[in-house]
N, CA, C and O atoms as a GROMACS GRO file, in nm:
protein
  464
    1UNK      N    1  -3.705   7.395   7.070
    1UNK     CA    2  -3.787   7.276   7.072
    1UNK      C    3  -3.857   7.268   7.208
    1UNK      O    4  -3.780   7.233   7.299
    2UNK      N    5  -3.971   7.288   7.240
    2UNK     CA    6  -4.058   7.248   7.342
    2UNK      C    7  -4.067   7.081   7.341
    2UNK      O    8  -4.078   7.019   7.235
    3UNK      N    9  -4.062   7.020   7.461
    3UNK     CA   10  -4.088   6.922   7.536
    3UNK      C   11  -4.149   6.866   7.670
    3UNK      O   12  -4.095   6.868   7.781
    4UNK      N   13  -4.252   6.823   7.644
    4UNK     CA   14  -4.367   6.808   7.770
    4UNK      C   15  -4.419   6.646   7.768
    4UNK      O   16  -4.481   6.583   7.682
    5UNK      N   17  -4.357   6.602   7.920
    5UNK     CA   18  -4.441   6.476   7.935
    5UNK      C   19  -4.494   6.475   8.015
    5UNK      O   20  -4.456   6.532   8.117
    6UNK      N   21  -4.648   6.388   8.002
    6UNK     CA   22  -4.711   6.414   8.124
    6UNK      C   23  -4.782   6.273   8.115
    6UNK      O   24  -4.804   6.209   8.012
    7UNK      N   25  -4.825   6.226   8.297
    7UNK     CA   26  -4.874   6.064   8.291
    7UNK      C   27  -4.987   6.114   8.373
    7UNK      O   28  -5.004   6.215   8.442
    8UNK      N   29  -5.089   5.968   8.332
    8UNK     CA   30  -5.201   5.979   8.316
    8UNK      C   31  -5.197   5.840   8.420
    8UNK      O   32  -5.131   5.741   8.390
    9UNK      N   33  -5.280   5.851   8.551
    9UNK     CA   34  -5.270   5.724   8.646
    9UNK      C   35  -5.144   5.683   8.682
    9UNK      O   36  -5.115   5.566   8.709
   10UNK      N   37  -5.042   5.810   8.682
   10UNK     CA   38  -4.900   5.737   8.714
   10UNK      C   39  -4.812   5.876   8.711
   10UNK      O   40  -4.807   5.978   8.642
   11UNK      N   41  -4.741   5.819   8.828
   11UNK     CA   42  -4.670   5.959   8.881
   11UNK      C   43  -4.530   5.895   8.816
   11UNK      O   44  -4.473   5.786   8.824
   12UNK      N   45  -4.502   6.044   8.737
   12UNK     CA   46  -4.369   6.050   8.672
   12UNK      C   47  -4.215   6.055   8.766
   12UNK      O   48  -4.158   6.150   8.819
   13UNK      N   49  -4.194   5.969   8.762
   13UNK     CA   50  -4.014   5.986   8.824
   13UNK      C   51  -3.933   6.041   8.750
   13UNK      O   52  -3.940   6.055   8.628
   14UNK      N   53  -3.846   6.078   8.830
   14UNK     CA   54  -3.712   6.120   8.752
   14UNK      C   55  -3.664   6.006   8.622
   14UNK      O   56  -3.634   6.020   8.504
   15UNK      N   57  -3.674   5.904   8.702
   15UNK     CA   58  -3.585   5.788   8.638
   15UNK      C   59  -3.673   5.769   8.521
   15UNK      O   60  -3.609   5.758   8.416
   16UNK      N   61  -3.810   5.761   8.509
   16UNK     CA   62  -3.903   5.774   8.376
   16UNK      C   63  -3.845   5.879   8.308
   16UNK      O   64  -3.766   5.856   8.216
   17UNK      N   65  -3.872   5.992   8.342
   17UNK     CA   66  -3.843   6.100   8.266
   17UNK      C   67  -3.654   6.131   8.190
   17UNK      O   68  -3.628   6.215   8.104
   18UNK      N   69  -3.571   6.054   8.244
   18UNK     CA   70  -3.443   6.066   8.163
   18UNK      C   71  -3.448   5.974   8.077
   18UNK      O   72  -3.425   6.002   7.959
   19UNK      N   73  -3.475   5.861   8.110
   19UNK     CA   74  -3.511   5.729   8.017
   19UNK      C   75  -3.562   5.789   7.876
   19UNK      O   76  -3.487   5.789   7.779
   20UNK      N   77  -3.714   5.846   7.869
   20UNK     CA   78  -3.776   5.906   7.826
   20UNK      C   79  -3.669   5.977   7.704
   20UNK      O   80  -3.661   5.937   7.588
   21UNK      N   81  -3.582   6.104   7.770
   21UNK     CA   82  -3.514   6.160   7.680
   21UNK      C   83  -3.438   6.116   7.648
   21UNK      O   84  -3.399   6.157   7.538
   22UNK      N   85  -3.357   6.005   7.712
   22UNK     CA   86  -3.257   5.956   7.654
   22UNK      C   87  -3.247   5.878   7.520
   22UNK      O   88  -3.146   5.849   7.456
   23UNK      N   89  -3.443   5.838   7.482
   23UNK     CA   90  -3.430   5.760   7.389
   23UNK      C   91  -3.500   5.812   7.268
   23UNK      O   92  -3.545   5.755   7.169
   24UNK      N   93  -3.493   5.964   7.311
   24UNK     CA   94  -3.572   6.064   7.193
   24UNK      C   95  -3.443   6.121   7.150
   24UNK      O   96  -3.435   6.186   7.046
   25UNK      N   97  -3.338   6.099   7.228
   25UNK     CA   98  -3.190   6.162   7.163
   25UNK      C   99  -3.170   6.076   7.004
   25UNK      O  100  -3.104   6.112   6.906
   26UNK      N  101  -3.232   5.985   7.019
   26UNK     CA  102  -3.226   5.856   6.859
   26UNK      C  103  -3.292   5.957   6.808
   26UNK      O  104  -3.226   6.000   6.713
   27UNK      N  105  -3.373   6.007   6.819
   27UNK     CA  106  -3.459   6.072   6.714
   27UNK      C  107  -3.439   6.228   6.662
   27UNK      O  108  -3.486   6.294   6.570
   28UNK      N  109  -3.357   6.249   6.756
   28UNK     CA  110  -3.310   6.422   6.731
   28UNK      C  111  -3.148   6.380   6.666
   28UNK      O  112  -3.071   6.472   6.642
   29UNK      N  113  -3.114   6.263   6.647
   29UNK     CA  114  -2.998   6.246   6.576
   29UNK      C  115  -3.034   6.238   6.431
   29UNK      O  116  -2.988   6.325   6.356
   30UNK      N  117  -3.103   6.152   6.386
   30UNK     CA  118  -3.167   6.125   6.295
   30UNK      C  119  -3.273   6.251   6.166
   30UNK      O  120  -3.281   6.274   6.045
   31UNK      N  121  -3.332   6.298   6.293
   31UNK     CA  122  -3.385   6.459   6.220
   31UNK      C  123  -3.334   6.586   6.318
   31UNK      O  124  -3.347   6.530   6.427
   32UNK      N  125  -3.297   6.686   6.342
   32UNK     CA  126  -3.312   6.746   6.399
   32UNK      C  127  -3.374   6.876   6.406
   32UNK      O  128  -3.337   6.959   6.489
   33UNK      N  129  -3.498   6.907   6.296
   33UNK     CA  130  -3.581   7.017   6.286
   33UNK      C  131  -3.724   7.001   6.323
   33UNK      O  132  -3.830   7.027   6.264
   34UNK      N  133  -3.676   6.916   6.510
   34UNK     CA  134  -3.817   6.889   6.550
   34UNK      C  135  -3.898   7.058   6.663
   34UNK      O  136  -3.837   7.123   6.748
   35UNK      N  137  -3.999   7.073   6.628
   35UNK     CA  138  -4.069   7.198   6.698
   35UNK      C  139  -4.113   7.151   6.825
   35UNK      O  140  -4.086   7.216   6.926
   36UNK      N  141  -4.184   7.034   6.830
   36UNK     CA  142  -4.245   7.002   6.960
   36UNK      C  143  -4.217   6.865   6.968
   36UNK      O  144  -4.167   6.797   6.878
   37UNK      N  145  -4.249   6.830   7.070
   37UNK     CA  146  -4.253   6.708   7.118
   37UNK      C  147  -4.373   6.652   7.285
   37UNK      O  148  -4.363   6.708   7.394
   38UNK      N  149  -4.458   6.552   7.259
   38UNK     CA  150  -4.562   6.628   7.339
   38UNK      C  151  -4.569   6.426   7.360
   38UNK      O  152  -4.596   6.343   7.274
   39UNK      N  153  -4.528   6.401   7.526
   39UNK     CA  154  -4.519   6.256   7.532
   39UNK      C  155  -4.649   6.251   7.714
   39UNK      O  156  -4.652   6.317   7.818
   40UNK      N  157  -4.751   6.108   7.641
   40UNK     CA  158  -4.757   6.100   7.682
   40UNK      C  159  -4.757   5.931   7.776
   40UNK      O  160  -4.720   5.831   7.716
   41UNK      N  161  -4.802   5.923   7.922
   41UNK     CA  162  -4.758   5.779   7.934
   41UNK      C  163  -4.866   5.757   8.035
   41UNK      O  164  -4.900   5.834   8.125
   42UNK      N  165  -4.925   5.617   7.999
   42UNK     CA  166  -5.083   5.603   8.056
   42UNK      C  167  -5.030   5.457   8.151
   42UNK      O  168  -4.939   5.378   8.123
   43UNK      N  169  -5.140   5.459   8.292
   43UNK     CA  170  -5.191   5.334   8.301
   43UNK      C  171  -5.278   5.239   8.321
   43UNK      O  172  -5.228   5.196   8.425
   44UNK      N  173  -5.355   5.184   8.307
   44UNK     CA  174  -5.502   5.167   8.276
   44UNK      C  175  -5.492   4.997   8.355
   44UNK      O  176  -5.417   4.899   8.346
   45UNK      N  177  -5.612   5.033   8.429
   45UNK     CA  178  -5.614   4.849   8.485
   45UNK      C  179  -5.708   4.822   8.452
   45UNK      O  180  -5.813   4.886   8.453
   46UNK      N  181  -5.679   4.687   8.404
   46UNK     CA  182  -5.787   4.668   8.347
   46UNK      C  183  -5.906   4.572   8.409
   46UNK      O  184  -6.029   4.579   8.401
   47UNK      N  185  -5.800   4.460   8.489
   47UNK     CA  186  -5.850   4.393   8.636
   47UNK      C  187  -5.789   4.421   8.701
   47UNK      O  188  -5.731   4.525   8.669
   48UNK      N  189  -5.755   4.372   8.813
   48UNK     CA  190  -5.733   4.423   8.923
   48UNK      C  191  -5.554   4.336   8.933
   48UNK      O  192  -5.453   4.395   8.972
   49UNK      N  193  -5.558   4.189   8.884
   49UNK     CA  194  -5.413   4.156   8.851
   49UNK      C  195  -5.338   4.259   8.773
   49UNK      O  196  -5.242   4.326   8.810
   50UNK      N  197  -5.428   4.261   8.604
   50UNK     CA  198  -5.351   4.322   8.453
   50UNK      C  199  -5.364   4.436   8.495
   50UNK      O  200  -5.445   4.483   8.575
   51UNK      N  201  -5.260   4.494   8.424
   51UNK     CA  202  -5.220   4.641   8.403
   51UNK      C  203  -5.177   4.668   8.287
   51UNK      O  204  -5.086   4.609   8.230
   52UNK      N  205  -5.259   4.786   8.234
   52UNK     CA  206  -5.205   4.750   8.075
   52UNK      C  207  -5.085   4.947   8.017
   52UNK      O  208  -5.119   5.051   7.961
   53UNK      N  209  -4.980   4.906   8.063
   53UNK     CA  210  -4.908   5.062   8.005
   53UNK      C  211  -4.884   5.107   7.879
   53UNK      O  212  -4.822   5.045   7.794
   54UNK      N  213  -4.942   5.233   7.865
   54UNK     CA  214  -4.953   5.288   7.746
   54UNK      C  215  -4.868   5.419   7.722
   54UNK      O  216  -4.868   5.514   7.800
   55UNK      N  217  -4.784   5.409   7.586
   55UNK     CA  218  -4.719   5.520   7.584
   55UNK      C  219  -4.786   5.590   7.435
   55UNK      O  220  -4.805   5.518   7.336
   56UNK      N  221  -4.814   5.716   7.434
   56UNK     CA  222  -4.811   5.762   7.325
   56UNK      C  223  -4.672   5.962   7.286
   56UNK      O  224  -4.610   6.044   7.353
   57UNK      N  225  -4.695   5.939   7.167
   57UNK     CA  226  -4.614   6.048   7.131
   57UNK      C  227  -4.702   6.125   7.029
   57UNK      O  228  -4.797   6.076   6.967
   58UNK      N  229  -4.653   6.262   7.020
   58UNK     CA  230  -4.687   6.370   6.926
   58UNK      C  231  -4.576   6.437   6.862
   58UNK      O  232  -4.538   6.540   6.917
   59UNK      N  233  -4.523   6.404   6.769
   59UNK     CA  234  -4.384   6.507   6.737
   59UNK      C  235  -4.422   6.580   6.634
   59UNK      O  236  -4.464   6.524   6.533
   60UNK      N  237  -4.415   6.714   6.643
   60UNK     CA  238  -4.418   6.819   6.531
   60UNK      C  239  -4.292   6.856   6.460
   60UNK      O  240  -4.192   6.862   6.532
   61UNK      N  241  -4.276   6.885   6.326
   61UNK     CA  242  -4.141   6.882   6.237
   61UNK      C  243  -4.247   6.966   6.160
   61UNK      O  244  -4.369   6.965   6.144
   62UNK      N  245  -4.131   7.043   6.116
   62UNK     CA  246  -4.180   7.140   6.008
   62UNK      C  247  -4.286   7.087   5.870
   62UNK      O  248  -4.228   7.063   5.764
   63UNK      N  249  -4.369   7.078   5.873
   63UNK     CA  250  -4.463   7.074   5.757
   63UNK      C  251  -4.579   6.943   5.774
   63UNK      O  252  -4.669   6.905   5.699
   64UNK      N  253  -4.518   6.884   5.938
   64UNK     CA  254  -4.614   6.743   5.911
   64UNK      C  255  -4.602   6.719   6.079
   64UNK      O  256  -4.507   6.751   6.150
   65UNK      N  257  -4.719   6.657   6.117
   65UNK     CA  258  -4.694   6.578   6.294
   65UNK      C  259  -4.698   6.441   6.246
   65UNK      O  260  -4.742   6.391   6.142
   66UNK      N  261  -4.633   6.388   6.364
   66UNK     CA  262  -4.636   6.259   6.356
   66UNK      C  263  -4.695   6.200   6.484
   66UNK      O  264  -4.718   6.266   6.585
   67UNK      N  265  -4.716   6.069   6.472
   67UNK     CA  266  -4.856   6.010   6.613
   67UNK      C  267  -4.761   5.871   6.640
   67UNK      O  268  -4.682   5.836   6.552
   68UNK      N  269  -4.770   5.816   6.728
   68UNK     CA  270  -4.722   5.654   6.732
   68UNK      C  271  -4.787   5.657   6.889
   68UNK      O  272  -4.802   5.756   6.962
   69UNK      N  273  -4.814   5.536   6.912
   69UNK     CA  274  -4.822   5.469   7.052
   69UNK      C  275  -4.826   5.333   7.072
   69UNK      O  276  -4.891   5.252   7.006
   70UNK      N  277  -4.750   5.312   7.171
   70UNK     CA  278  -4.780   5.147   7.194
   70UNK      C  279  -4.822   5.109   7.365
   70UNK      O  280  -4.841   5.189   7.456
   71UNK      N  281  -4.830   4.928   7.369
   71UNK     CA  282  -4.883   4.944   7.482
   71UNK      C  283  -4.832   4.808   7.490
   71UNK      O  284  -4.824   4.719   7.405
   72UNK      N  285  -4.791   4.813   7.657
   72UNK     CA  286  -4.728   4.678   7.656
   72UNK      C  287  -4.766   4.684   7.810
   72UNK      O  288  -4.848   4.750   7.873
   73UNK      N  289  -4.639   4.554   7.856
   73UNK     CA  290  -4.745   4.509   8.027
   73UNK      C  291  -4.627   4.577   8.118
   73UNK      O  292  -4.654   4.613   8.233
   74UNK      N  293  -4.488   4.596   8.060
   74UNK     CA  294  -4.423   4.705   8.081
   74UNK      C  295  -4.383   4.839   8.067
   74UNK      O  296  -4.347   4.874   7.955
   75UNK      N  297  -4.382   4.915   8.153
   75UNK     CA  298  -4.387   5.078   8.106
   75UNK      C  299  -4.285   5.095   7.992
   75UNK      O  300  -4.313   5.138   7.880
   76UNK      N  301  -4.146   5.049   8.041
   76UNK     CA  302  -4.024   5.091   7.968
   76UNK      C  303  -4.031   4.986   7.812
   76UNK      O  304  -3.974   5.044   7.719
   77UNK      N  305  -4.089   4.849   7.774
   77UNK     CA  306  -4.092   4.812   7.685
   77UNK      C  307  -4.184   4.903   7.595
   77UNK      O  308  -4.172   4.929   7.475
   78UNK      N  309  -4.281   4.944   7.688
   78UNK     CA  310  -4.380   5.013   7.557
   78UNK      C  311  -4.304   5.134   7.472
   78UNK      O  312  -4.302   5.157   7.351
   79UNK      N  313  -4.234   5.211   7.596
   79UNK     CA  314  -4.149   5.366   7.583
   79UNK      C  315  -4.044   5.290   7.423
   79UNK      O  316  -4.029   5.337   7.310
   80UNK      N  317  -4.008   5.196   7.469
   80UNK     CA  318  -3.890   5.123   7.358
   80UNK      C  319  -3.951   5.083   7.214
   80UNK      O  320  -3.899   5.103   7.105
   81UNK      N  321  -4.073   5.023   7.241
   81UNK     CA  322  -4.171   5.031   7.088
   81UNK      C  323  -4.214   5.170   7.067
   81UNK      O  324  -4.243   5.229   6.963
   82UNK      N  325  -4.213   5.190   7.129
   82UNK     CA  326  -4.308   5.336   7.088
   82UNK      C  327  -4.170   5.445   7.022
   82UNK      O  328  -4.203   5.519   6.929
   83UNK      N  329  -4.042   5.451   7.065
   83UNK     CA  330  -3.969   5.520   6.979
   83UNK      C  331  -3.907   5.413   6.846
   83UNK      O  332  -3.881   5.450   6.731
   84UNK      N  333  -3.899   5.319   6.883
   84UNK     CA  334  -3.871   5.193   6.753
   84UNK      C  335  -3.939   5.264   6.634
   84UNK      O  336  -3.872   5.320   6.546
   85UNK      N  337  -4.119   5.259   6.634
   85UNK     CA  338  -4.208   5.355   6.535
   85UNK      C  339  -4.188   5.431   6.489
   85UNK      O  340  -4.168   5.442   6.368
   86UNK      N  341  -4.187   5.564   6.624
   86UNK     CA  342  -4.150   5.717   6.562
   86UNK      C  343  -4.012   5.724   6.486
   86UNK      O  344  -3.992   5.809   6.399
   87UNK      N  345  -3.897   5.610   6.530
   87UNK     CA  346  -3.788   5.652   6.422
   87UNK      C  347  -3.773   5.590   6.304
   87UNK      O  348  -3.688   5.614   6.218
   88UNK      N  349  -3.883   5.488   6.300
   88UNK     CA  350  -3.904   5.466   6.149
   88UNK      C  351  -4.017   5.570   6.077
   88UNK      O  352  -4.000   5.570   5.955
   89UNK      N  353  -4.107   5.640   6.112
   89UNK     CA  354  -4.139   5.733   6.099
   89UNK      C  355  -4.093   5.891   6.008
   89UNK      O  356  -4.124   5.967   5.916
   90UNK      N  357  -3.984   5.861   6.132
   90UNK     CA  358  -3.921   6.032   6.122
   90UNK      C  359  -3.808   5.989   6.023
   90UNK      O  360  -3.762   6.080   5.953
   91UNK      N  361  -3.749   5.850   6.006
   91UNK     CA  362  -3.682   5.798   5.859
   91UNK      C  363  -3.745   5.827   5.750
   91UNK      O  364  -3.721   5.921   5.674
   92UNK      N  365  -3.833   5.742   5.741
   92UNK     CA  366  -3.912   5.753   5.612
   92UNK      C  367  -3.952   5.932   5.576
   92UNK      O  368  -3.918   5.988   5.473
   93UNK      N  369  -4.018   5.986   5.671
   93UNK     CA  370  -4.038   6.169   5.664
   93UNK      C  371  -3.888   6.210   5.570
   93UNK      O  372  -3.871   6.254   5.456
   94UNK      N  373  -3.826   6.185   5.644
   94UNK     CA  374  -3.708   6.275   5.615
   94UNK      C  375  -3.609   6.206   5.467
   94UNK      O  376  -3.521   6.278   5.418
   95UNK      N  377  -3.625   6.122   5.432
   95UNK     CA  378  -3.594   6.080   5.318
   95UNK      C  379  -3.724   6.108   5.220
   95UNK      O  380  -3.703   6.152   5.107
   96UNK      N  381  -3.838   6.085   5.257
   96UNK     CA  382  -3.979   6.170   5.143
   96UNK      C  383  -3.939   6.330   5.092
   96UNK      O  384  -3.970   6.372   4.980
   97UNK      N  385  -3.851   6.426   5.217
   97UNK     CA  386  -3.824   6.550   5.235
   97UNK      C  387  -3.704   6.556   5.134
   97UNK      O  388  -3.684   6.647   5.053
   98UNK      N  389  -3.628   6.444   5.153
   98UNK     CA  390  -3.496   6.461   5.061
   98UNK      C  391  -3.514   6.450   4.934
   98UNK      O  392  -3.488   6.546   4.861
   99UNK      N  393  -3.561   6.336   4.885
   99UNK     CA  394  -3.628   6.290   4.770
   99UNK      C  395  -3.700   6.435   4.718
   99UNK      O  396  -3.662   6.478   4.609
  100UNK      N  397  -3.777   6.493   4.774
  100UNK     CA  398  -3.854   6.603   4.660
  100UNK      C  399  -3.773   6.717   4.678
  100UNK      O  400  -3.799   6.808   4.600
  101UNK      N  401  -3.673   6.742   4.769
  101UNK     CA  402  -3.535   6.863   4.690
  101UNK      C  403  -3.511   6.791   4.620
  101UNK      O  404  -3.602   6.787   4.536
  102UNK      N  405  -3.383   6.677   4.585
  102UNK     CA  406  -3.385   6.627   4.489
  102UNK      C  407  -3.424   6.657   4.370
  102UNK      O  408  -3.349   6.696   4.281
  103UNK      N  409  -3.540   6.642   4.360
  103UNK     CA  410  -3.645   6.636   4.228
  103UNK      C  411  -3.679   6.782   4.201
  103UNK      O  412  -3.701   6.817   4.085
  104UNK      N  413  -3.682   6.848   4.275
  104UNK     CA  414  -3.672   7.005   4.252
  104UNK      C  415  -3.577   7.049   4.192
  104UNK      O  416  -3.597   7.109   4.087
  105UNK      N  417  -3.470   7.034   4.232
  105UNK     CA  418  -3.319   7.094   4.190
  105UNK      C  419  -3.273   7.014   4.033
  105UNK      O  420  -3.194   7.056   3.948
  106UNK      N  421  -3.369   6.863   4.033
  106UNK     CA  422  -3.387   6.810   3.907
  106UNK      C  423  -3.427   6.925   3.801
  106UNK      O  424  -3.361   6.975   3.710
  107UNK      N  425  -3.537   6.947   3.836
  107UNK     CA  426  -3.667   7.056   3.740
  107UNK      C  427  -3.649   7.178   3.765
  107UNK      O  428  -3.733   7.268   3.772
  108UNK      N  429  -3.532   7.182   3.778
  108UNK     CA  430  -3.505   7.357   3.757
  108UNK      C  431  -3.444   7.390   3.631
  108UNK      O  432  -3.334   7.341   3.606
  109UNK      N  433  -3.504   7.471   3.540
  109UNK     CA  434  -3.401   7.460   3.392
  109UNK      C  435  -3.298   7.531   3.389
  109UNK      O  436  -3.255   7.623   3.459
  110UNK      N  437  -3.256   7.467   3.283
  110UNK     CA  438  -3.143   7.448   3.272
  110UNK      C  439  -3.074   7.621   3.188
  110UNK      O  440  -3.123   7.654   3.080
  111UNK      N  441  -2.996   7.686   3.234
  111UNK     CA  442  -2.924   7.767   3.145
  111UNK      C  443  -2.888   7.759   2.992
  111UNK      O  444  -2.834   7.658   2.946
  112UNK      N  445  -2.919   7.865   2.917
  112UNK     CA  446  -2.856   7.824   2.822
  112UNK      C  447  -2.733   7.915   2.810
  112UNK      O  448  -2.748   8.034   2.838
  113UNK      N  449  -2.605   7.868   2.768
  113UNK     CA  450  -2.507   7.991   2.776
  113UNK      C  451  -2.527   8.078   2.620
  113UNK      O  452  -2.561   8.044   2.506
  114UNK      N  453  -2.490   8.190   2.680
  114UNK     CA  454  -2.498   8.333   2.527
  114UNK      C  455  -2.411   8.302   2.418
  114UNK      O  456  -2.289   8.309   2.431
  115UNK      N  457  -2.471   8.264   2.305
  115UNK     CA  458  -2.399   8.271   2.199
  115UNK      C  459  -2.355   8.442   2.160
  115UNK      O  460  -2.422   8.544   2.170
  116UNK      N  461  -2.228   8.422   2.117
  116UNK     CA  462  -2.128   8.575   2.107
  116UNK      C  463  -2.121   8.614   1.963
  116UNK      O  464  -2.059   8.715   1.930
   0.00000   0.00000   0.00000
């Protein structure tokens, strides 16, 4: 699994960056056949008081990416909505994934045994 974060108007700390993984560990519990993961974290002023922080994500899983971002007036609240999303996201994915084995292993016919 590749993992890359990178900020945009804002120098990444350590303390960002464990935070960061610590709360993508929810999400590698939940699925764990993720390929990439591609985070990024913005900050944009908008006057000179407001500051508006933006987090977005890219997660790649076998057959589909997924997108979420949020934006809040705190860095770490946005980081906290922004995986809230992706793991309802990567829920719903992965039960759509279950659901059509399921239904496969439904529509597979059926044997008939050899009459002797």
């Amino acid at each position: 699994m590749n993992f890359t974060i990178s900020g945009h108007h804002l120098e990444l700390t350590p303390a960002i960056r464990e935070y960061v993984q610590s709360k993508l560990e929810r999400i590698k519990r939940h699925f764990d056949q993720v390929i990439d993961i591609s985070v990024i974290l913005t900050v944009d002023k908008i006057t000179e008081k407001e500051k508006r922080q933006k987090a977005e994500i890219n997660l790649r899983v076998k057959g589909k990416d997924l997108h979420a971002e949020s934006i809040a007036h705190d860095l770490y609240a946005a980081i906290d909505a922004l995986i809230d999303k992706l793991d309802r996201q990567v829920i719903k994915y992965k039960d759509k994934m279950q659901d059509h084995q399921h239904d496969a292993i439904k529509h597979l016919p059926e044997e008939v045994p050899a009459a002797t």
